[in-house]
GULUMTI-761733 format. One record per residue: residue in one letter; z, x, y of N, C-alpha, C, O in turn. Coordinates in Angstrom, 3 decimals. Atoms other than C-alpha are relative to their C-alpha. Layout:
<atoms>
<atom><resn>A</resn><n_Z>Z</n_Z><n_X>X</n_X><n_Y>Y</n_Y><ca_Z>Z</ca_Z><ca_X>X</ca_X><ca_Y>Y</ca_Y><c_Z>Z</c_Z><c_X>X</c_X><c_Y>Y</c_Y><o_Z>Z</o_Z><o_X>X</o_X><o_Y>Y</o_Y></atom>
...
</atoms>
This chain:
<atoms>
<atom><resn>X</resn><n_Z>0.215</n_Z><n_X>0.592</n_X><n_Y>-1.315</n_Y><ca_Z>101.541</ca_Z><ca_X>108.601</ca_X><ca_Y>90.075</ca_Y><c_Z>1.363</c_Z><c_X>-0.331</c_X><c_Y>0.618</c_Y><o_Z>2.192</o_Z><o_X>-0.960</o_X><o_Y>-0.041</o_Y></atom>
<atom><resn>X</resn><n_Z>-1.399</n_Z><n_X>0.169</n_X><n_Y>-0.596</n_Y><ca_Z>104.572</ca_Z><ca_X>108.540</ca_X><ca_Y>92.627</ca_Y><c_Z>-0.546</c_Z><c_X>-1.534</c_X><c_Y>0.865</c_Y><o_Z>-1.561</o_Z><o_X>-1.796</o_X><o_Y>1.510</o_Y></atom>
<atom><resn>X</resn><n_Z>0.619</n_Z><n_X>1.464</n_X><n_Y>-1.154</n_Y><ca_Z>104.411</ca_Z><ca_X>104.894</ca_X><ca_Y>94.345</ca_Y><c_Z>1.440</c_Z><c_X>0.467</c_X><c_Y>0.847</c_Y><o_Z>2.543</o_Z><o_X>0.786</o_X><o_Y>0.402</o_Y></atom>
<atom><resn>X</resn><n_Z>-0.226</n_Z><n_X>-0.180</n_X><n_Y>-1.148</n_Y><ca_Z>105.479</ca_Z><ca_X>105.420</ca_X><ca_Y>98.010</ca_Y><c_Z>0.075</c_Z><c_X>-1.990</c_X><c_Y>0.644</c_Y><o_Z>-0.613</o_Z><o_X>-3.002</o_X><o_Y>0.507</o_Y></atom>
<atom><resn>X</resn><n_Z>0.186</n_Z><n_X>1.342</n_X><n_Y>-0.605</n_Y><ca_Z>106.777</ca_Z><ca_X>102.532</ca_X><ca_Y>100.029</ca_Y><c_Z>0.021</c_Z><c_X>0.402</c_X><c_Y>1.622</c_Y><o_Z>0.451</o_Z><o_X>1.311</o_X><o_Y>2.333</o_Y></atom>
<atom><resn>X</resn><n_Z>-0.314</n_Z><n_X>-0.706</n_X><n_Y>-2.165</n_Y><ca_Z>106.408</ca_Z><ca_X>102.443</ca_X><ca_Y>103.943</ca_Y><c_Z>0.362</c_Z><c_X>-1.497</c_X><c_Y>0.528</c_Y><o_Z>-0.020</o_Z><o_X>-2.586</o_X><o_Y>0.099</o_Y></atom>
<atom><resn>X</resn><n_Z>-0.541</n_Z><n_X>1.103</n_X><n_Y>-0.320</n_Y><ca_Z>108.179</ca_Z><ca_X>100.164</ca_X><ca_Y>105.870</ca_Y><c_Z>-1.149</c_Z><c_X>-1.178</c_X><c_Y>0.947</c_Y><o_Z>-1.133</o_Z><o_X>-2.408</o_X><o_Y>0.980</o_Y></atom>
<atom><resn>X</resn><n_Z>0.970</n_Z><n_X>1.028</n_X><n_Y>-0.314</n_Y><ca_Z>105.185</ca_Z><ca_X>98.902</ca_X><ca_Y>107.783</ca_Y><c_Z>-1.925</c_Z><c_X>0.960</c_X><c_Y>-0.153</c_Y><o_Z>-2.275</o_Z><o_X>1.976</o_X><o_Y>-0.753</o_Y></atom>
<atom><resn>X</resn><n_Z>1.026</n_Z><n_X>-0.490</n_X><n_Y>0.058</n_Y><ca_Z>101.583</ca_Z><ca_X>99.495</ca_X><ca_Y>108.325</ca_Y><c_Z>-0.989</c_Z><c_X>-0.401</c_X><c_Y>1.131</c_Y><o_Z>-0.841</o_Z><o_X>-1.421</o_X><o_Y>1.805</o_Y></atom>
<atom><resn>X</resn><n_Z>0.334</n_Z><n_X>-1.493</n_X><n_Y>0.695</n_Y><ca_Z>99.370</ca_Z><ca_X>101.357</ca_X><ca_Y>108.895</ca_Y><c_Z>1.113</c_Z><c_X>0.917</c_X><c_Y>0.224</c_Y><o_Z>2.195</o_Z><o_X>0.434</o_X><o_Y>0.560</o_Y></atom>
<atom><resn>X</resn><n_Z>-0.236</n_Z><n_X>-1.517</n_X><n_Y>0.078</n_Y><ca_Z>100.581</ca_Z><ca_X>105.158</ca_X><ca_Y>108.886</ca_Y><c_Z>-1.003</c_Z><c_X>0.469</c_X><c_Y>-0.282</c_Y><o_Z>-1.988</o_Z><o_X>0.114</o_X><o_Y>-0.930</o_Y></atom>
<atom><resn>X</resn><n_Z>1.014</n_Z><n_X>-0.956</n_X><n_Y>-0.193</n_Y><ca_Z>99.007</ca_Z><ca_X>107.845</ca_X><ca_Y>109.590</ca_Y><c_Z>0.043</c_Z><c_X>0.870</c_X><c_Y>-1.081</c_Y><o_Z>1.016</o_Z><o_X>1.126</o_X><o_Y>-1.789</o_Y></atom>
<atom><resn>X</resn><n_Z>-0.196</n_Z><n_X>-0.739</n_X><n_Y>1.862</n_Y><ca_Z>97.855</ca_Z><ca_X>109.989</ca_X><ca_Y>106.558</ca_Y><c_Z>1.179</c_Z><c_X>1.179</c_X><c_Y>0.021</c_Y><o_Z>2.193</o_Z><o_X>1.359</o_X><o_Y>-0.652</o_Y></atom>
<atom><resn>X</resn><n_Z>-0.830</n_Z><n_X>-1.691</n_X><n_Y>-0.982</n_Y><ca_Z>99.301</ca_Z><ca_X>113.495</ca_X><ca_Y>108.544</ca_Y><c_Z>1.295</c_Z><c_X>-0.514</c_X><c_Y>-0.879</c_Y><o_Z>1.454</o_Z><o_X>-0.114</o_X><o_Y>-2.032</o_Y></atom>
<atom><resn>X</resn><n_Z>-1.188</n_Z><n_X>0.402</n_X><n_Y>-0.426</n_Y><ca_Z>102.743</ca_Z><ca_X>111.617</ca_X><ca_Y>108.752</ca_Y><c_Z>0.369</c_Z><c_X>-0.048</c_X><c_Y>-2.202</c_Y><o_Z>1.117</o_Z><o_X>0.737</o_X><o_Y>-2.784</o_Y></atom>
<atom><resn>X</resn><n_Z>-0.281</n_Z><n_X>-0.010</n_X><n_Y>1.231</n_Y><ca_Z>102.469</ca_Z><ca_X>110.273</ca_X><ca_Y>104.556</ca_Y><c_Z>0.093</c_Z><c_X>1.308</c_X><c_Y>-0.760</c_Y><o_Z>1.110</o_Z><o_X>1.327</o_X><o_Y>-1.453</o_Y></atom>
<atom><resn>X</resn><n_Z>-0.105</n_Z><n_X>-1.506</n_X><n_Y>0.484</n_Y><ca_Z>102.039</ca_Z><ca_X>114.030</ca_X><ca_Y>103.229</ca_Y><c_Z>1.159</c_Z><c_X>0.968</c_X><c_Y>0.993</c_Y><o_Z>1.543</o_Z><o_X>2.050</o_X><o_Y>0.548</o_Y></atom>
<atom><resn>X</resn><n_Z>-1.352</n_Z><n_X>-0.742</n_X><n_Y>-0.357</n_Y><ca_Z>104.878</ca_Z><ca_X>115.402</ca_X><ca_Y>105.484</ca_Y><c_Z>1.237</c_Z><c_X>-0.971</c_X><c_Y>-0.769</c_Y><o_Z>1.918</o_Z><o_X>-0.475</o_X><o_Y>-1.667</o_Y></atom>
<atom><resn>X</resn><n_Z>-1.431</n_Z><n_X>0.241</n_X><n_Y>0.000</n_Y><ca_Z>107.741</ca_Z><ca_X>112.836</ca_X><ca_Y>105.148</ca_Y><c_Z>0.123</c_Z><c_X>-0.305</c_X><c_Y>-1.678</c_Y><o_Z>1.267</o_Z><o_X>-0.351</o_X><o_Y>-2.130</o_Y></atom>
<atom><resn>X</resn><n_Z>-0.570</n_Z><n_X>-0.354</n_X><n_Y>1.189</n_Y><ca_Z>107.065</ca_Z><ca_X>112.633</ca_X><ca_Y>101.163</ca_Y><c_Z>-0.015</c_Z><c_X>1.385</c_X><c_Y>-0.787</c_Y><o_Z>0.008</o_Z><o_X>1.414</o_X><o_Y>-2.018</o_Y></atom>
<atom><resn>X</resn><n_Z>0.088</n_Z><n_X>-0.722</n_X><n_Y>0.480</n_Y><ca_Z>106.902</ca_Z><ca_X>116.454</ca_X><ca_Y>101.080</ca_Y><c_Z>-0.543</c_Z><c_X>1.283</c_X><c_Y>-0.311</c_Y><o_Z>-0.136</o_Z><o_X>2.438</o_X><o_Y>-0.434</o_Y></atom>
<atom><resn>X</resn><n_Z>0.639</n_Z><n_X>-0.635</n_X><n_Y>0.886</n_Y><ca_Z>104.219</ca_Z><ca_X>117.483</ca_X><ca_Y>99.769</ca_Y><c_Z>-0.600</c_Z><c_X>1.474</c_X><c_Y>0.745</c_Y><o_Z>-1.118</o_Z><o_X>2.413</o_X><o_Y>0.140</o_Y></atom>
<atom><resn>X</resn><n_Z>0.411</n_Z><n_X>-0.875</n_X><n_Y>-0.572</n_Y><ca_Z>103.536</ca_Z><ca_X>119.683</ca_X><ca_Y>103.160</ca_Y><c_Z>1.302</c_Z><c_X>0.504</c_X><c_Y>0.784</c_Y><o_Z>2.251</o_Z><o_X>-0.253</o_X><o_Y>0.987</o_Y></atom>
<atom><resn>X</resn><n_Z>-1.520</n_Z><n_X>-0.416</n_X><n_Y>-1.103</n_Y><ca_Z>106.338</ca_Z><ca_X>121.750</ca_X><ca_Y>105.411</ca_Y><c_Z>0.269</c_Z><c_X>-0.310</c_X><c_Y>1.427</c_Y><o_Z>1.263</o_Z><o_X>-0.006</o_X><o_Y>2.087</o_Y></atom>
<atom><resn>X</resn><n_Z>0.004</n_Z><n_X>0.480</n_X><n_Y>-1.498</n_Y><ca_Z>105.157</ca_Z><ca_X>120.061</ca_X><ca_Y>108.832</ca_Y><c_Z>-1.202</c_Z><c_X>-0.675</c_X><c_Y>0.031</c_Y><o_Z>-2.157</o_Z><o_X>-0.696</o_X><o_Y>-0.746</o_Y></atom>
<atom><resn>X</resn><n_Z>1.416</n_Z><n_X>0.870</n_X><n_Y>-0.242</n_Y><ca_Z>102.848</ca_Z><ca_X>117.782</ca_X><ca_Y>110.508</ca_Y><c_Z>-1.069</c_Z><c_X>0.560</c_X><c_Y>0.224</c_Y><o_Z>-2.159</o_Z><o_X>0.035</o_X><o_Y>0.000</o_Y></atom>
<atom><resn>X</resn><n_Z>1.303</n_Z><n_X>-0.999</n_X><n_Y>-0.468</n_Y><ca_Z>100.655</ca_Z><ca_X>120.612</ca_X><ca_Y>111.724</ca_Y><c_Z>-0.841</c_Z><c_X>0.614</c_X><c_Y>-1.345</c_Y><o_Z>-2.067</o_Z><o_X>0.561</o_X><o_Y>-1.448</o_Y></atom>
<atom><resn>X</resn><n_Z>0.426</n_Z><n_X>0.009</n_X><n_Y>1.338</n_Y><ca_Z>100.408</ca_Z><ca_X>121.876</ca_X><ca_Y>107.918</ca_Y><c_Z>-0.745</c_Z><c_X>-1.044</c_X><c_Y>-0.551</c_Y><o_Z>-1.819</o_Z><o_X>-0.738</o_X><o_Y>-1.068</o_Y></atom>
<atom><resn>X</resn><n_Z>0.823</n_Z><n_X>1.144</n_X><n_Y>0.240</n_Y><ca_Z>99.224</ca_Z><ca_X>118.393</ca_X><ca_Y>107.130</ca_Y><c_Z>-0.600</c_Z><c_X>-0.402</c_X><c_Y>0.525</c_Y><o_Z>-1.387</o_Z><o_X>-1.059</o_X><o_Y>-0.157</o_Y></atom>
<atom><resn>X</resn><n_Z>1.664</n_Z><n_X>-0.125</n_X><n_Y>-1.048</n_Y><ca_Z>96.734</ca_Z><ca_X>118.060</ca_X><ca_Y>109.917</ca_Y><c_Z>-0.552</c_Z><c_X>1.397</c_X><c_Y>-0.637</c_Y><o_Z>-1.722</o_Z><o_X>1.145</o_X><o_Y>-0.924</o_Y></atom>
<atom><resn>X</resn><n_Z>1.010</n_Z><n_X>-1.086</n_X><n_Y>0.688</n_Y><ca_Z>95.366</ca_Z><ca_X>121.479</ca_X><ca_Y>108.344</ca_Y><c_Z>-0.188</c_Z><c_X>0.023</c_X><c_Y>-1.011</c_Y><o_Z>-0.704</o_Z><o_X>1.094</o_X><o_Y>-1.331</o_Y></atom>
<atom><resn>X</resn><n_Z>0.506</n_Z><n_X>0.314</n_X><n_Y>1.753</n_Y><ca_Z>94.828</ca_Z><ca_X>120.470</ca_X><ca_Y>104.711</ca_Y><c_Z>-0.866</c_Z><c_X>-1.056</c_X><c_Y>0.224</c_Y><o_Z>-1.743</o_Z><o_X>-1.235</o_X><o_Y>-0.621</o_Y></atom>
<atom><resn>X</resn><n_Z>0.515</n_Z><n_X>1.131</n_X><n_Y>-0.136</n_Y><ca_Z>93.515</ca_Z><ca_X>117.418</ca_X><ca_Y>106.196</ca_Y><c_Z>-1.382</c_Z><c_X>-0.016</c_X><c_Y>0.346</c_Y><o_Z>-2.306</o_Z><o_X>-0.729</o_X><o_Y>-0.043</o_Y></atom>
<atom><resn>X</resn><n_Z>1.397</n_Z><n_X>-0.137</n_X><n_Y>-0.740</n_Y><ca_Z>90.804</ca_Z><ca_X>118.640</ca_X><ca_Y>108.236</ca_Y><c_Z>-0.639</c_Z><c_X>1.582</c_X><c_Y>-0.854</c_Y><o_Z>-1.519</o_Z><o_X>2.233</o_X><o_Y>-0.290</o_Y></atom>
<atom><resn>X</resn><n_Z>0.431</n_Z><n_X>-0.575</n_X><n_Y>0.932</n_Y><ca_Z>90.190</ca_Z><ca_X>121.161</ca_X><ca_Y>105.357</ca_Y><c_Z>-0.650</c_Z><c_X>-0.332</c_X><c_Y>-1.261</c_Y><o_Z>-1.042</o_Z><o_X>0.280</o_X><o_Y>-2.254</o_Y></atom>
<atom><resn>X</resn><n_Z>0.682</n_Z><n_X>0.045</n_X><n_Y>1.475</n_Y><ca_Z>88.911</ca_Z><ca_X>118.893</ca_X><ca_Y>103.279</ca_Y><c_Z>0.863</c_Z><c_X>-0.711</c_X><c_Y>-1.596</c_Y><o_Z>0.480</o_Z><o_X>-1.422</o_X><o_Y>-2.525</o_Y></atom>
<atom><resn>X</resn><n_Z>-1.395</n_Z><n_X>-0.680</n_X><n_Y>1.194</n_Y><ca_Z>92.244</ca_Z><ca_X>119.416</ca_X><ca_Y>100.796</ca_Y><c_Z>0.689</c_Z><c_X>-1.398</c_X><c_Y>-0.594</c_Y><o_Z>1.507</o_Z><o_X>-1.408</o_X><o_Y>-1.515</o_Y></atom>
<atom><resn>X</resn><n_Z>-0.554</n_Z><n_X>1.303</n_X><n_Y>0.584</n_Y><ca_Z>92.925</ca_Z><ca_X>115.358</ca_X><ca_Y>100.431</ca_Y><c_Z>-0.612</c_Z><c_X>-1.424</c_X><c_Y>0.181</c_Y><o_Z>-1.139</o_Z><o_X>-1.906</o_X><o_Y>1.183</o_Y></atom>
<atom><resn>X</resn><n_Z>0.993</n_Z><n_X>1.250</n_X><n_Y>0.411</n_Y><ca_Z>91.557</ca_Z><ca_X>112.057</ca_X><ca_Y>98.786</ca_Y><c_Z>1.154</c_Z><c_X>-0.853</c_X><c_Y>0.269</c_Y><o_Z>2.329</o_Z><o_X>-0.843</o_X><o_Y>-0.099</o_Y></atom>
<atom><resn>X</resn><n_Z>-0.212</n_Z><n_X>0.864</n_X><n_Y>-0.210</n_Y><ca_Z>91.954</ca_Z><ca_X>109.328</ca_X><ca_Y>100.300</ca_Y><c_Z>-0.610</c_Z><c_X>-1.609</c_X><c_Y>-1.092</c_Y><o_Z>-1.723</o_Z><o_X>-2.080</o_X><o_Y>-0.858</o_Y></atom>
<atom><resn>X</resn><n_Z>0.793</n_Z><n_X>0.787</n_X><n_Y>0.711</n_Y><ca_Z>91.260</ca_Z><ca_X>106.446</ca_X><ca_Y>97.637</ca_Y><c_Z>-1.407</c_Z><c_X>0.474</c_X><c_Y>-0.656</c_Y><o_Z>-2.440</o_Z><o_X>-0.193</o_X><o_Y>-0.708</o_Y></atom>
<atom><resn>X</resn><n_Z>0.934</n_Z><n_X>-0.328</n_X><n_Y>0.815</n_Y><ca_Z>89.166</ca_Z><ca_X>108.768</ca_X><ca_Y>95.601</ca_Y><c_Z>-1.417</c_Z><c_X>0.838</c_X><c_Y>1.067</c_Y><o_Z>-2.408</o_Z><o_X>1.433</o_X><o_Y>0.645</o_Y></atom>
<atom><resn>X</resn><n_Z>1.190</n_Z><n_X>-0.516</n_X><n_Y>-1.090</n_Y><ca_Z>86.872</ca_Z><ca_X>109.927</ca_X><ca_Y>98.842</ca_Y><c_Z>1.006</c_Z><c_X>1.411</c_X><c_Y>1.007</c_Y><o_Z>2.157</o_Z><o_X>1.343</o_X><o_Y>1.438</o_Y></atom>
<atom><resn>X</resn><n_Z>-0.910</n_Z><n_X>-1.399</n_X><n_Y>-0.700</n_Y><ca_Z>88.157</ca_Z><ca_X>113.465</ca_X><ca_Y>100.610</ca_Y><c_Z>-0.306</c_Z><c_X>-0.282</c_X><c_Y>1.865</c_Y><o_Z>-1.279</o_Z><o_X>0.009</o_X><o_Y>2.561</o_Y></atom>
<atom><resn>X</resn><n_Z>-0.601</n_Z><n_X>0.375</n_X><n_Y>-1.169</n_Y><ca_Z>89.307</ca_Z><ca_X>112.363</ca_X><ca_Y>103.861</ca_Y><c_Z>-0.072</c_Z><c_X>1.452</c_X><c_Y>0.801</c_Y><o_Z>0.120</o_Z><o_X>2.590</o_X><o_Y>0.374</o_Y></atom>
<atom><resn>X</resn><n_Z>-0.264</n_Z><n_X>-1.342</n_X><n_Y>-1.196</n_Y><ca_Z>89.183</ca_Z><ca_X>114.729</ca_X><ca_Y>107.051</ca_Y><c_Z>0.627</c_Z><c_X>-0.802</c_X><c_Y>1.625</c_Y><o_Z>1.194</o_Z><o_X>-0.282</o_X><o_Y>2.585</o_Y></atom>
<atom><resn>X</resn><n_Z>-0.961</n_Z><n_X>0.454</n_X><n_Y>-1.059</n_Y><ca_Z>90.456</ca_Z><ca_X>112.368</ca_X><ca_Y>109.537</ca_Y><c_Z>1.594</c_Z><c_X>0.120</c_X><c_Y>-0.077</c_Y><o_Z>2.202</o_Z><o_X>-0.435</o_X><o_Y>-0.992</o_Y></atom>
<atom><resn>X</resn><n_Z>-1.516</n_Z><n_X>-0.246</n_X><n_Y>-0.109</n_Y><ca_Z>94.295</ca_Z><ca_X>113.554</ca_X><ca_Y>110.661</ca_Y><c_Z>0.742</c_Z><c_X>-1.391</c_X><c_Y>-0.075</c_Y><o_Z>1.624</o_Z><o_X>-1.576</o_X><o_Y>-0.914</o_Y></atom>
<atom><resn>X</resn><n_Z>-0.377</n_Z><n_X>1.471</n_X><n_Y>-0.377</n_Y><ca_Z>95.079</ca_Z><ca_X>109.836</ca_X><ca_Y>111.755</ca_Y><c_Z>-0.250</c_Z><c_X>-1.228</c_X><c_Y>-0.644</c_Y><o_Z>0.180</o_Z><o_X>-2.347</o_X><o_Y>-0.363</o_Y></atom>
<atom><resn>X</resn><n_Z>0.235</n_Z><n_X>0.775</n_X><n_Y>0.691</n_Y><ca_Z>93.593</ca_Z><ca_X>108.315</ca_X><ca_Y>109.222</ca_Y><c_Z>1.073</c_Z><c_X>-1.234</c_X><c_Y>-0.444</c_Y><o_Z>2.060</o_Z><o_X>-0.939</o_X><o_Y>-1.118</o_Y></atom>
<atom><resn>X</resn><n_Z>-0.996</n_Z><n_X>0.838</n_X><n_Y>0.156</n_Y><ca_Z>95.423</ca_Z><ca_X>104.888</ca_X><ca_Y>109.025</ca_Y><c_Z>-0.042</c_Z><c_X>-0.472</c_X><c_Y>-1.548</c_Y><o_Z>-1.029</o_Z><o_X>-0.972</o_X><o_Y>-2.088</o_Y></atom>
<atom><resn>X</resn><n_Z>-0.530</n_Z><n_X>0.313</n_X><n_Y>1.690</n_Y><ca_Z>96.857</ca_Z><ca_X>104.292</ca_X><ca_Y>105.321</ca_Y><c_Z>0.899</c_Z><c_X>-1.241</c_X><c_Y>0.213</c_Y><o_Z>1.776</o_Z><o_X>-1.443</o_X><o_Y>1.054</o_Y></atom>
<atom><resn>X</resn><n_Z>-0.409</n_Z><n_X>1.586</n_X><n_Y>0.454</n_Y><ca_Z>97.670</ca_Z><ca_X>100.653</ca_X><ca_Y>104.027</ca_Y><c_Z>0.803</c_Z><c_X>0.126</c_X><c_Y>-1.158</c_Y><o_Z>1.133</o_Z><o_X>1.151</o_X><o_Y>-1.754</o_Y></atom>
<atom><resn>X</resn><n_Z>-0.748</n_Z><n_X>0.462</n_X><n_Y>1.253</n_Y><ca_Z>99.536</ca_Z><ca_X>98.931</ca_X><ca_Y>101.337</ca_Y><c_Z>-1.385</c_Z><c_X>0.439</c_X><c_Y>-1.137</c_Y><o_Z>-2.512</o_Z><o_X>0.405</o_X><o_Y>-0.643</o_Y></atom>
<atom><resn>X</resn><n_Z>0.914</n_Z><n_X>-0.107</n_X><n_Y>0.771</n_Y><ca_Z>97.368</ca_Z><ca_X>99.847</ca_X><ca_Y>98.043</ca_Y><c_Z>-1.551</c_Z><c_X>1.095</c_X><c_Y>-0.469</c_Y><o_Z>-2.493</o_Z><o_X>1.131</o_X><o_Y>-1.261</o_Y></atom>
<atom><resn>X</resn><n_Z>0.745</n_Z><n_X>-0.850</n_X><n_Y>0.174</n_Y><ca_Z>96.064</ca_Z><ca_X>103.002</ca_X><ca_Y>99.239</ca_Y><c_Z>0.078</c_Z><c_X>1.208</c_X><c_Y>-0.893</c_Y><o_Z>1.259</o_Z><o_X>1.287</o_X><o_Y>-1.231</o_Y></atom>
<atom><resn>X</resn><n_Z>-0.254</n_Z><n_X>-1.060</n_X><n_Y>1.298</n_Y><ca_Z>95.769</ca_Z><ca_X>106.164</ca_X><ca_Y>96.550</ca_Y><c_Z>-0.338</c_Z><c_X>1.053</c_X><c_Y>1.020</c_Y><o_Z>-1.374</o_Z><o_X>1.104</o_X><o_Y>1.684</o_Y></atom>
<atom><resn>X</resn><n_Z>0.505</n_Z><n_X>-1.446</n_X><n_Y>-0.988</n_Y><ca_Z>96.022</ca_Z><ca_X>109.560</ca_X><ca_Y>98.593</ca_Y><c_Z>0.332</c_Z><c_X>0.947</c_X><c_Y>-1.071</c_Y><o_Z>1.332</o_Z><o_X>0.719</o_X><o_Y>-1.751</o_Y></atom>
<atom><resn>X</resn><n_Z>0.018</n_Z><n_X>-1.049</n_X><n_Y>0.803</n_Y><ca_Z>95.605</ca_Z><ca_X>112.608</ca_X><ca_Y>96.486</ca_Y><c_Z>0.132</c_Z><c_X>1.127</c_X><c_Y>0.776</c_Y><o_Z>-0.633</o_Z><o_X>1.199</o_X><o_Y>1.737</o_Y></atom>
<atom><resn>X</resn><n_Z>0.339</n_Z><n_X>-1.332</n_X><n_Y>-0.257</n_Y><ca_Z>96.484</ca_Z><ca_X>116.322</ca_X><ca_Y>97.274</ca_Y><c_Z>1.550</c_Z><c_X>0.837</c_X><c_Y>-1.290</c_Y><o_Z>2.538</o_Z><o_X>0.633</o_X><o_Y>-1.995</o_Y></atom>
<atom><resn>X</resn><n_Z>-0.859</n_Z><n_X>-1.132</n_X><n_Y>0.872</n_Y><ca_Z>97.873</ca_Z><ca_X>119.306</ca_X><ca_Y>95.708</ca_Y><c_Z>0.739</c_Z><c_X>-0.170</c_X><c_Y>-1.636</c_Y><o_Z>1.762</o_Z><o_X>0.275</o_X><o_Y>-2.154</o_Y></atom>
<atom><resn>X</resn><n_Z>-0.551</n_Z><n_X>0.562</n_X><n_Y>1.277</n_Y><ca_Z>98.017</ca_Z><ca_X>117.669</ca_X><ca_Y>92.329</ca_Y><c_Z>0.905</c_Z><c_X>-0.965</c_X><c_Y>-0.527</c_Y><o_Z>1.334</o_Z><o_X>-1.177</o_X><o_Y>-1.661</o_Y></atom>
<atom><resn>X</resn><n_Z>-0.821</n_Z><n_X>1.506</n_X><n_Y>-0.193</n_Y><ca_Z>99.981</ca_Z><ca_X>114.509</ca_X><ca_Y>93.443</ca_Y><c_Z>-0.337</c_Z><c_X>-1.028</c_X><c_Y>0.234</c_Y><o_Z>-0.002</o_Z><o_X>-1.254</o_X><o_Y>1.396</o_Y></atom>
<atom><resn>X</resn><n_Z>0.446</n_Z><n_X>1.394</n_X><n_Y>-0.346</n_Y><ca_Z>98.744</ca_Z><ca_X>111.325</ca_X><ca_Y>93.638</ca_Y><c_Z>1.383</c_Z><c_X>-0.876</c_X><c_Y>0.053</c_Y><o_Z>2.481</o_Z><o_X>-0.832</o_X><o_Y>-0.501</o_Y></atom>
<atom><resn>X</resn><n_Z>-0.873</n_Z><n_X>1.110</n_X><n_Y>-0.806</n_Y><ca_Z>100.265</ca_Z><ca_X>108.425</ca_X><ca_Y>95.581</ca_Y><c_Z>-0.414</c_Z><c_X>-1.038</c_X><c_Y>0.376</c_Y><o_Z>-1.428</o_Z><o_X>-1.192</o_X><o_Y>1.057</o_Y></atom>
<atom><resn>X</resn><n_Z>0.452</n_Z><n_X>1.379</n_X><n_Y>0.217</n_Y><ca_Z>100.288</ca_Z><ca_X>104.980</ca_X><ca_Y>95.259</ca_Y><c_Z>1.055</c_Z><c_X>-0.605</c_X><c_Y>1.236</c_Y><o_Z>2.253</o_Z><o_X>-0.809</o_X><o_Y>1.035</o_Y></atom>
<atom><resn>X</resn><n_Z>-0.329</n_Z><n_X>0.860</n_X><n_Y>-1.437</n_Y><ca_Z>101.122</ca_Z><ca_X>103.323</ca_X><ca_Y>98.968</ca_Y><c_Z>0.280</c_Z><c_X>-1.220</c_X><c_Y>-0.646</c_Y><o_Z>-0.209</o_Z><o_X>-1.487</o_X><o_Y>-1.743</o_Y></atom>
<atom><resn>X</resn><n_Z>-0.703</n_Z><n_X>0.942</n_X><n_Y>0.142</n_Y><ca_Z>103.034</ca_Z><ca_X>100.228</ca_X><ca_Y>98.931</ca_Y><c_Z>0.331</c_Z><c_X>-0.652</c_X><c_Y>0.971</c_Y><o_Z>0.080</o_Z><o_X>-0.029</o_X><o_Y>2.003</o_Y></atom>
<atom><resn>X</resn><n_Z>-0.820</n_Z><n_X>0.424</n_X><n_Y>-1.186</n_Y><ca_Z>104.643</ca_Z><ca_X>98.163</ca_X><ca_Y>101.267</ca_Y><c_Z>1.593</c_Z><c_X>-0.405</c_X><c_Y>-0.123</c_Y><o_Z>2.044</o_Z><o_X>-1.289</o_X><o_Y>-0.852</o_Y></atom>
<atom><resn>X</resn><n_Z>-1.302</n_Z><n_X>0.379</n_X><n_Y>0.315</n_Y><ca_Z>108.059</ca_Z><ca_X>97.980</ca_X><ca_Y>101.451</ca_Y><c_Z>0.583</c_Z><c_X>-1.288</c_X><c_Y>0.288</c_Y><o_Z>0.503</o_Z><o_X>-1.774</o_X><o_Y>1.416</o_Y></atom>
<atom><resn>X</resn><n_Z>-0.165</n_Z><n_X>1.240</n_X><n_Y>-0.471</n_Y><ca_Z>109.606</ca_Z><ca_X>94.655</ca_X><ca_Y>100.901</ca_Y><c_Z>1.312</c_Z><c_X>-0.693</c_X><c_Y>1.516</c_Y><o_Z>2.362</o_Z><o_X>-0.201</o_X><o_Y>1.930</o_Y></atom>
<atom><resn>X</resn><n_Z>-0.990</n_Z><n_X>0.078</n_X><n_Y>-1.295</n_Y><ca_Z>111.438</ca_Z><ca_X>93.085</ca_X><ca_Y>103.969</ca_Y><c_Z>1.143</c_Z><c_X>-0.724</c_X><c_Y>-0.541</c_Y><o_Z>1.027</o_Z><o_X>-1.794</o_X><o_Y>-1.138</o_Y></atom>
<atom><resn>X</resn><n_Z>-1.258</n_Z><n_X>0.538</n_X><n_Y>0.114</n_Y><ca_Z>115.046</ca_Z><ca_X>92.474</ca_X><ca_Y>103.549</ca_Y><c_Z>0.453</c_Z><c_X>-0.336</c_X><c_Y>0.991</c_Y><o_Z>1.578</o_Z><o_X>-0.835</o_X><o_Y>1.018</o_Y></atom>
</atoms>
């Protein structure tokens, strides 16, 4: 499990699967998204915009990710 921190919240799911990677653009990750292709906390998500919290588990492509919040300095 990779734990992900984001500086605030929500985020949008799209946005978490591009900037850690796991897709080559936001448009790629709006099309896995609305394919079906990623769990949101164990349930397969098809909303693009789906807003992701501290403590959420998003799954795709054999990566799971443990959301966080990043602490404020």
């Amino acid at each position: 499990m990779i734990k992900v921190e984001i500086p605030k919240e929500p985020v949008e799911l799209y946005k978490v699967l591009k900037f850690e990677g796991l897709v080559p653009s936001g448009g790629e990750a709006k099309l896995v998204i609305s394919k079906g292709l990623v769990l949101v906390n164990g349930e397969v998500e098809t909303r693009k915009r789906k807003k992701i919290i501290h403590d959420d588990i998003v799954e795709f492509a054999g990566e799971t990710l443990h959301i966080e919040l990043a602490p404020n300095v």
